[in-house]
Structure formats: C-alpha cells, structure tokens
N, C-alpha and C positions, 0 to 999 in steps of 0.2 A: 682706387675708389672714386667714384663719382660723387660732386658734392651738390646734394640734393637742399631743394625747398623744403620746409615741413609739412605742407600739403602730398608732397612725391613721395614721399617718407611712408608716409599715409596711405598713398594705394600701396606702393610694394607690400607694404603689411596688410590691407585690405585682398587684395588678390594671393597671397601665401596663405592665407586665413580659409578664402575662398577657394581653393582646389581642395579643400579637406572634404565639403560637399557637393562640389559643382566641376565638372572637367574643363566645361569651356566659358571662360568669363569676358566680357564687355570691357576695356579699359576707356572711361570718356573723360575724356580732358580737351578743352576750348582751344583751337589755336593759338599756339603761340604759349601753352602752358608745359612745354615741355613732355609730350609722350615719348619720344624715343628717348628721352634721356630716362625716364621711369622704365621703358622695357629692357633699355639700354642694360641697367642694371639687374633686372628681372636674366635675361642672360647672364650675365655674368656670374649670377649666386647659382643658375644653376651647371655653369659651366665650371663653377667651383666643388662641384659635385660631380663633376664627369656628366652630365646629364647631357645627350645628345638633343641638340635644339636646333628647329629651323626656320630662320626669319626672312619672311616674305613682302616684298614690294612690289607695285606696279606700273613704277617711273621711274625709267634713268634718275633725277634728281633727288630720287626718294632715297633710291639704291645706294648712290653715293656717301649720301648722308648719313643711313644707317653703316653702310661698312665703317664708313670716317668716326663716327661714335661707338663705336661697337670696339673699334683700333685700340681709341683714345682711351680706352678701361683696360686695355693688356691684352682683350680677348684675340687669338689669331683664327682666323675666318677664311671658311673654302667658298670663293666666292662661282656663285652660276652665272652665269650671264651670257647669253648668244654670242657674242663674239670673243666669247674667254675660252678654256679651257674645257674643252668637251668632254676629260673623265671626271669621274667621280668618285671621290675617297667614302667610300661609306665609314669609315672610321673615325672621320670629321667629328670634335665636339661642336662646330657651332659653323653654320654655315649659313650663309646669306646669298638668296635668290630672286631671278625676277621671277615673276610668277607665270608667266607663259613659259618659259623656259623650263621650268621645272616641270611646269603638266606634261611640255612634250616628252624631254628625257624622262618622264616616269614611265609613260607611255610605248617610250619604244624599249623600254626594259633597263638603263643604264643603270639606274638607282635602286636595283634590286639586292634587296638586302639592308637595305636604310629605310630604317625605324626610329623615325627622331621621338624622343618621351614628351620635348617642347616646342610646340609649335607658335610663334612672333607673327601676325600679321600685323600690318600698317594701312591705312585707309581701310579697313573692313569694312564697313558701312556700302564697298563694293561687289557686287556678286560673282569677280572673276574669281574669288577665293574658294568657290563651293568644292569643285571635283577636288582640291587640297583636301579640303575637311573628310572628303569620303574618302579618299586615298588612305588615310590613317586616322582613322575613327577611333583608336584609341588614346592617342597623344593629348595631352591636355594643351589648351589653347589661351594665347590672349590675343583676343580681338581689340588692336588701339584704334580709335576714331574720334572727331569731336564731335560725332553729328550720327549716331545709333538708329541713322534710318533706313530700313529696309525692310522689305517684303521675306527677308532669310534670315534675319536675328532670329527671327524665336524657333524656328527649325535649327538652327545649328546652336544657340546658345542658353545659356539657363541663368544666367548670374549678368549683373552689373554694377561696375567699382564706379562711383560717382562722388568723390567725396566735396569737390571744390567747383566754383562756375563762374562765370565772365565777371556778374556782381562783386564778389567777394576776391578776385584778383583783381582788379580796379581799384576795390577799396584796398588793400593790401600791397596796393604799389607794385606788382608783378607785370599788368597788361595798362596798356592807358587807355584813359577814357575816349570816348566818340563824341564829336557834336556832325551831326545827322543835317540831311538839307535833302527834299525830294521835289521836284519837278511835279506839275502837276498835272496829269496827261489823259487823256483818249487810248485805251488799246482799248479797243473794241474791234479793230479789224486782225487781233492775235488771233488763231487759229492752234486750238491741242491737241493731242495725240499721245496717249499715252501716258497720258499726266505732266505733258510739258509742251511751252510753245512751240509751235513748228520752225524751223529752219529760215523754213522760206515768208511766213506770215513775218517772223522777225526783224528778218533783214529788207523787208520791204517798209518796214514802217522806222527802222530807226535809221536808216541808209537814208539820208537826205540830205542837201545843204543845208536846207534851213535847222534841219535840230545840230547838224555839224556843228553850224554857227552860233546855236545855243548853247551847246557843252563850252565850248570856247571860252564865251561870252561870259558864261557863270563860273568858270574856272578861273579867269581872269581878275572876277568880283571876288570871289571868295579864297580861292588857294592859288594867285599869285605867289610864285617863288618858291612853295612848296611841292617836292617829290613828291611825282604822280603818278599813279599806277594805273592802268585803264580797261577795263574787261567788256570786251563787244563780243558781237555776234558770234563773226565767223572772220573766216583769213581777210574774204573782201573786203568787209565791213572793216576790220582794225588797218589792213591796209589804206583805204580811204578816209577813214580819220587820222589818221599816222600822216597822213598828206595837207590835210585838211589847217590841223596844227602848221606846218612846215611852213604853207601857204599865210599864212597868219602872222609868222616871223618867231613862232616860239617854237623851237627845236624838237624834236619826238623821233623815235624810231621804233618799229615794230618786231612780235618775236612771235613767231606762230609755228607751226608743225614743218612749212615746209622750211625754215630758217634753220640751216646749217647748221653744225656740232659748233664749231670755229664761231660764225657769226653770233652764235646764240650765246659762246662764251665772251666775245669781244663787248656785246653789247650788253650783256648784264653788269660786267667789269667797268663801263663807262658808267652806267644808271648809277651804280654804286655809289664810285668818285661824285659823284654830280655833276655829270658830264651832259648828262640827256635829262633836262628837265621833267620830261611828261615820256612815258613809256607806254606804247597799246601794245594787247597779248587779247589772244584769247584761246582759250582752254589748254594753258602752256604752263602758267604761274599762279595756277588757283592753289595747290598741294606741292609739298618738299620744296617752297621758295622762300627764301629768310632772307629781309633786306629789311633790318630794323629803321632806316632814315626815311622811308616812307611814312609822309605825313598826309598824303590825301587818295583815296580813292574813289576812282570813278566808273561806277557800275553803268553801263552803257549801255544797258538793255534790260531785258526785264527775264524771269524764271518764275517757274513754279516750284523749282527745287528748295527746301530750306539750307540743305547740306551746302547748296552751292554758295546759296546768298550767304551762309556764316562763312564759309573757306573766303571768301573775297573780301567782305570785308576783313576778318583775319589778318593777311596780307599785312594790315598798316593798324595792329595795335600793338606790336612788339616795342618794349621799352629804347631809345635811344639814345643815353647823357649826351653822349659826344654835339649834339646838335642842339641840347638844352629842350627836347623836346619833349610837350607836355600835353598834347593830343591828337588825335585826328581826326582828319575830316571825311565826312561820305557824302558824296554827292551822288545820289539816285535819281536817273534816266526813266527811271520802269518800275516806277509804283512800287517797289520793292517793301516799301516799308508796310503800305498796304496789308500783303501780301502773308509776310514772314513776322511784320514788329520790330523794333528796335534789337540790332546787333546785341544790345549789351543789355536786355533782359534777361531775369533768370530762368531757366528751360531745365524742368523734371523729366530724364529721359524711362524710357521703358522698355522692357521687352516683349512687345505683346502680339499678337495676331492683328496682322492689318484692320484696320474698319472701312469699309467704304466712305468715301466721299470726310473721309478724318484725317486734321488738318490740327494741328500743335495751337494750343490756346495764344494767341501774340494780342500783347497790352495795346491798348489803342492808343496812338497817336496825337498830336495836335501841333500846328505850328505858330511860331512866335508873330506875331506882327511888325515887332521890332528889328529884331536883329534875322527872322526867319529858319531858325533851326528849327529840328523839332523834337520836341519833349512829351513825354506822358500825358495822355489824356488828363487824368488826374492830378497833374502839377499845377499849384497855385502862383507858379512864379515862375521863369523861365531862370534856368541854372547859371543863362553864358553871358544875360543881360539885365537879368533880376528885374524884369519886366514882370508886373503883376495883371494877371487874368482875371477879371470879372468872372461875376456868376451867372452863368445862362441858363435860363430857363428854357428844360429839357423836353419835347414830346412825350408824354409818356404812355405805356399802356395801361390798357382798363383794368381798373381795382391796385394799381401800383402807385408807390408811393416810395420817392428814393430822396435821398438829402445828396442837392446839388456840392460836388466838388468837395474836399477832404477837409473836415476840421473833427477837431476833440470832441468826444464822446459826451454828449452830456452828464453822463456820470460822473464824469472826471473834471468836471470845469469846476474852477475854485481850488484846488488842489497841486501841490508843489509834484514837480516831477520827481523830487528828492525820495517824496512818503509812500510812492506805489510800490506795490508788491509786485509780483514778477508776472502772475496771470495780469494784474491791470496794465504791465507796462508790454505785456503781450497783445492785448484790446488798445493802447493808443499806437501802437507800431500797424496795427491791421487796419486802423484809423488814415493811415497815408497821410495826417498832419504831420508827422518825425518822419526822418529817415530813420532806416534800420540800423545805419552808420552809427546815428546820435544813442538810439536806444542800448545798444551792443555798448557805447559808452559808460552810459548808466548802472547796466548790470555789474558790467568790469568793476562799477564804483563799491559797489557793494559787496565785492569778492566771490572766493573762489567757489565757495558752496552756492552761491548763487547762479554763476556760469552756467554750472553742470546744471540746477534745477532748471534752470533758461533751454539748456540745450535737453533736456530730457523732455520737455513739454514742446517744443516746437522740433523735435526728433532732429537735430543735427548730431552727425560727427561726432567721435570722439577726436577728430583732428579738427573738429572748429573747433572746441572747447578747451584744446589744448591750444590753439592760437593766440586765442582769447583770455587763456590766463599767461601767458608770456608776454601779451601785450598790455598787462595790467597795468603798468603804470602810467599808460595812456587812456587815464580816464576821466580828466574834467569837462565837465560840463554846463553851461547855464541851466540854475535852478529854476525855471520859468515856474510863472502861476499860468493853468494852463487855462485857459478861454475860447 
C-alpha cells in the first residue's frame, strides 16, 4: 500500500467515480503534489483486478521513476524501453513504456494482441501521446499533468480531477511558499512563432556579459549560499553562463542534452550533496527532476509557455526538513511574472476548445520598495517585509468608479468578525482585506455544519471540507472589529 495525502485519497476516489461516466479523465496536480504517487496507486487497484494497464512516459528520468514507484507498491512491470528487451509479453498485467517506443513496436506489429483496459499517461498536457490514444480508443485513460494545456485536451478527453492547488498545499504544509523577484527588462527585440519566442531572438538578447554579470550580481544579493537551479536558452546559452559563474569564483556546472548518461548522473549526485552550488540546464530538468534542497531558482530567460513557467519554478517548491528549509526563491530574467503571474496563484483548469489569442487570467503583480519582492497587486502590506503600501490614485476609465486597494466592505464595518454569517464572511474573504487562510479559520470556529455550508456555496470539494473539519481544532482567531 502506498501511503497517501488526504487530497491523493481524493482523486483516486474522484477519478474511480469518474470512469463510471467519462473514459478518459484529466489528473491535475501542481508539481511536486505527487501525481505518480496517485497513479501510482490507480495501477496498482487495478492491477489488483488483473486489469491490463499501460503506463506511459516520455523521459528517461520520467521512466525511471515511474517503474521505481510502481516497484515500490509490489507491482512487477514489463518494462519498453529502446534499448531493453525487444519482445513483448502481451499477457503483461502492467507495463511501463517510453512512448516512442511503443508507437514504433505498435507499428511494426510486435504488440499485437495487447489491449491494455488502462491506459497511465504522464506529462499529458504533451501531444506525443495522440497516435497512443487512437491506437486503443477503447481503454480508459488518465491523463496526469500539472499544467492541462493544449490544443488536444478536449479532442481526446471529457473529464477533469482538480481537487487540490499550489494555494491550499502552501497553506497545508505540503509545498512551500515562494518570494518572487523579477528583473525589470526590454524584450521587445523577442521575436514569436508559433506562440513562443524564437530560439534565435532569445539567445541573442539574453547571451550577454552584461546580463551574465547581472544574474551573478543578483544571485549573489539575494540567494547567496543557496542551491540554485538555472534554466536558459539553449546548450550555448547555459554553457556560457555555466562559465560565466566559474569566472566569478562561484562553482557551477552544466547538464544539457549533449551531457552524457555517466556525467549527467555524476553531476546531479554532486548538486545533491552540495557539491555544486548553482547548477545551469536547459530543457533537461524542467519534468521527472526531484531534488527537494533546491532553495532558489533562476529562470533565465523568458517563454510564452505557462506549462513551462510553472514546471520551473516547480523544481524548488518541494518540502526539505533536512536543510530547515522554509522557502524559495525565483529570480525572473524574462518578465515571466508579467507574462504567466505568480507561480503560487490559484489557476481553474479546463477543458475547452482553444480560443484565439486566450491566455489564463494571472493576478497582477507589484513590487516592494523595501525589500523588492513581489507581491499581489492587491496586497496592502508586503508578506516578507511588512512593508505597508500607500493608496494610489488609479487612472480610470470613463463612467468607472473602483475603490482603490482592499479594505472591509462597508456593510460590515463596526462588526466583530465572530457575528458573521457564512455569505458575509464570503463578501469580506472576496473583500481581499483577510486572507482566505484566516477566513477558513473562522468557519472551522463554528463547526462542522458550517464547513460544508461554506464549501457548498463557494463549490469546493468534498476533500476540502473534509480537511477542514480534521483540521478543526485549528481554529482561533482574532476577533477584530472590522474597520
């Protein structure tokens, strides 16, 4: 048995619910919340059924990791892999492949006769998976991913398990928090295609000494002595900053496509240890990389992808006791924040037909003066300095009329937060004076039939609500008068 979160608990039961009317379902879970350990088990129950399933990946390091968890539940596993074993057991209950490999062997006939009932993809949100799906169009599917974006969701799937998100494992102690820090930059000479910057516009505008000298520079300010993870361009690009460091006297070494099986294991093995202070990669360690001591990352370039921007930051919000560590840092190159919004907003995923020129709603921004992170537009206080923001008077347009920056509801001023009822304490949480943290206290305070009313009007979960009353005895609060 695998020992699960009560959120993981949550989909498995959400997605066994979900094949009664849906064949192929969505699994989204944020980096670092444990999906394979959720499908992991999803295997297993129906390997407990004899149920022929087959789980798909499409990186070496993905691979691994699945077979290595998939082991570690008892399951025995016929593994695919290019340079493994060219037959094929169709009588396999549970088999795990890369997914190139598999379309070929389907292809040239090996696999005939194998009809898995369950089909495991991993990273879905990639389109190498389609010819899978039409190959056996009858097999039920789960699609895991953190990041449900693509142009193929809603052709290949009908359902999505969402039950938990970056917010509410923060608050819940599973992932740690971010403090954010973004460079303040010119691309205007990026060039798109496709819906993503060019290659070559890229590496011509972050390829410099001088910004070399700035990442340094700010690295140095801000996450001295903290494991650093670094994602650039391209090979040149992280090669040259990989020098760049070296030149500087702080240690670094790089891991990119052409970096050896051997070297790519040696040097991950030293990062670990903390051997290599500042690590560059680029498109090597975005997926299937877990190295929970990473305390700072450095996006070194800019995307239009959001999947990518959340896979990166990712990377360094996995919990770490061993190091006493209590959060990380993102240092953005490339207006990222602009772009996407804070890493650890909340994000409603969907499966819908693309829209032109549609782009996921991201909270606007603002930065501290003090200490210079950056926090919510809407924050009256800076979280990491308790630095208080002034009211700015806003442009506004004709016939609008908005009330600058978050405070209590007029209706509610004079009033103990103790006497509200569950809609008004719904109206001061949408208020952005509380946090939702504080409010979710209050309900607690008032128990269990409350919860559920709370979670039936703001449509949560029956696994928030079940959180929420296990966590009941974590409910005091200051009784403020509110003003």
């Amino acid at each position: 048995m695998i020992n699960l979160r009560p959120y993981q608990h949550e989909s498995i039961k959400e997605l066994r619910e979900g094949f009664k009317s849906a064949r192929r379902q969505v699994l989204c879970l944020p980096t670092g919340a444990g999906k394979t350990v959720v499908f992991s088990e999803m295997a297993r129950l129906a390997a407990s059924k004899e149920t022929q399933t087959l789980v798909l990946t499409d990186r070496l390091e993905l691979f691994d990791q699945t077979f290595k968890s998939l082991s570690r539940v008892g399951i025995i596993c016929q593994r695919i892999e290019a340079k493994g074993n060219k037959r094929f057991d169709t009588r396999a209950i549970v088999s795990v492949g890369m997914v190139e490999t598999v379309k070929r062997r389907f292809a040239k006939g090996i696999m005939e006769g194998f009809e898995p009932k369950l089909i495991v993809i991993d990273e879905a949100h990639k389109g190498n998976f389609n010819a899978i799906l039409e190959a056996w169009p009858n097999a039920m599917v789960i699609g895991a991913t953190a990041t449900p974006v693509g142009k193929h969701f809603y052709k290949y799937y009908s359902s999505i398990v969402q039950n938990i998100d970056i917010p509410e494992l923060i608050e819940q102690g599973f992932l740690m928090p971010c403090k954010p820090y973004q460079m303040q930059d010119d691309l205007s000479d990026l060039k798109t295609v496709a819906g993503e910057y060019t290659d070559d516009s890229l590496y011509n505008h972050f390829n410099s000494q001088r910004l070399f000298d700035g990442v340094i520079s700010e690295w140095q300010k801000l996450a001295k002595g903290k494991k650093t993870l670094v994602f650039n361009v391209n090979i040149q690009h992280a090669n040259n900053m990989t020098q760049a460091f070296n030149d500087a006297g702080i240690f670094s070494e790089c891991v990119t496509s052409e970096t050896s099986k051997e070297d790519r294991a040696r040097i991950l093995r030293a990062f670990s240890m903390g051997l290599i202070p500042v690590l560059n990669n680029c498109g090597i360690l975005t997926t299937g990389y877990d190295e929970p001591s990473i305390e700072c990352i450095i996006m070194n370039r800019a995307t239009k992808s959001l999947p990518l921007w959340l896979q990166c930051c990712g990377r360094g919000s996995r919990l770490c006791d061993e190091i006493g560590k209590e959060q990380f840092i993102v240092l953005d190159f490339g207006l990222n924040h602009n772009e996407h919004g804070m890493w650890s907003e909340a994000r409603k995923w969907q499966i819908a037909p693309p829209k032109k020129k549609k782009k996921m709603d991201a909270a606007p921004v603002k930065e501290c003066p003090k200490c210079n992170a950056l926090v919510f537009a809407s924050a009256r206080t800076c979280r990491y300095c308790e630095h208080v923001f002034p009211f700015e008077a806003k442009e506004l347009s004709q016939g609008s009329m908005v009330e600058i920056g978050a405070r209590v509801p007029v209706q509610l001023e004079g009033r103990r937060i103790s006497s509200l009822d569950v809609d008004e304490l719904i109206i001061l949480e949408h208020s952005k004076a509380y946090k939702a943290s504080f409010i979710w206290r209050v309900i607690r305070s008032k128990g269990k039939e409350t919860i559920r009313e709370y979670a039936a009007k703001k449509k949560h979960s029956s696994g928030w609500a079940w959180r929420q009353e296990k966590d009941i005895d974590n409910s005091s609060f200051k009784d403020y008068i509110l003003k």
